[in-house]
N, C-alpha and C positions, 0 to 999 in steps of 0.2 A: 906698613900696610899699603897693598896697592887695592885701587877700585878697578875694576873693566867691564865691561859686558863679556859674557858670554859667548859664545858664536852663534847658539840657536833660541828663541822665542819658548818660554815654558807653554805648553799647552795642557786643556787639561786632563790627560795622562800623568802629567806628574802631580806625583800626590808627595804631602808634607809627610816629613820622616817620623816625627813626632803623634800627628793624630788620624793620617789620613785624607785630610782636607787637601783638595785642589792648593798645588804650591802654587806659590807667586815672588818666591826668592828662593838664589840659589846661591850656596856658600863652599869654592873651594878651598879648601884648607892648606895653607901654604907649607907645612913640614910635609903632609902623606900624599898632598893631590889631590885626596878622597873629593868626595862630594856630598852636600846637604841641600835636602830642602827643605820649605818651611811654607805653612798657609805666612800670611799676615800676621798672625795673633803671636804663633810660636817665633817669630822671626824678631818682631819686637823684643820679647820677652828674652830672647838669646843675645839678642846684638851687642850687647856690653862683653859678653865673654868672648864673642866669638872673628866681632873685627878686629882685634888687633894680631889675630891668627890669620886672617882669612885673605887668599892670593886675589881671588874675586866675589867679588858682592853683586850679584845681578839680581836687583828690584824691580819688579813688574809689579809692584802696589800698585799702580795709577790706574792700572786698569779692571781698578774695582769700579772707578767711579765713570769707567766708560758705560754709555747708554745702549743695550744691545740693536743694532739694527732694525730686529723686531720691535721693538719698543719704539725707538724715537721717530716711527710714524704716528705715532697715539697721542 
């Protein structure tokens, strides 16, 4: 299993494949290529089956806990 980034930033257009939800991880699959996404919740909930398949594992979790611009004048 390798880790990498990706080459581009999820934004939120990408929605999780699973429920809809704004993704924030993205899993290519090292046998097809393919690509997945996941919010948070489905991403945990997958990761056991899915890293030891997976060419790249790009996590943008952290940036749940970023404060939005808006906000962190308040």
């Amino acid at each position: 299993m390798t880790t990498a980034v990706a080459t581009r930033e999820l934004t939120a257009m990408d929605r999780c494949d699973r429920c809809g939800a704004q993704a924030y991880v993205r899993v290519v699959l090292s046998s097809s290529g393919g690509e997945l996404l996941f919010c948070a919740h489905h991403a945990r909930q997958h990761e056991a089956q899915l890293r030891p398949i997976a060419a790249e594992w790009q996590d943008e979790t952290g940036r749940l806990q970023e404060k939005s611009p808006a906000l962190a004048d308040d």
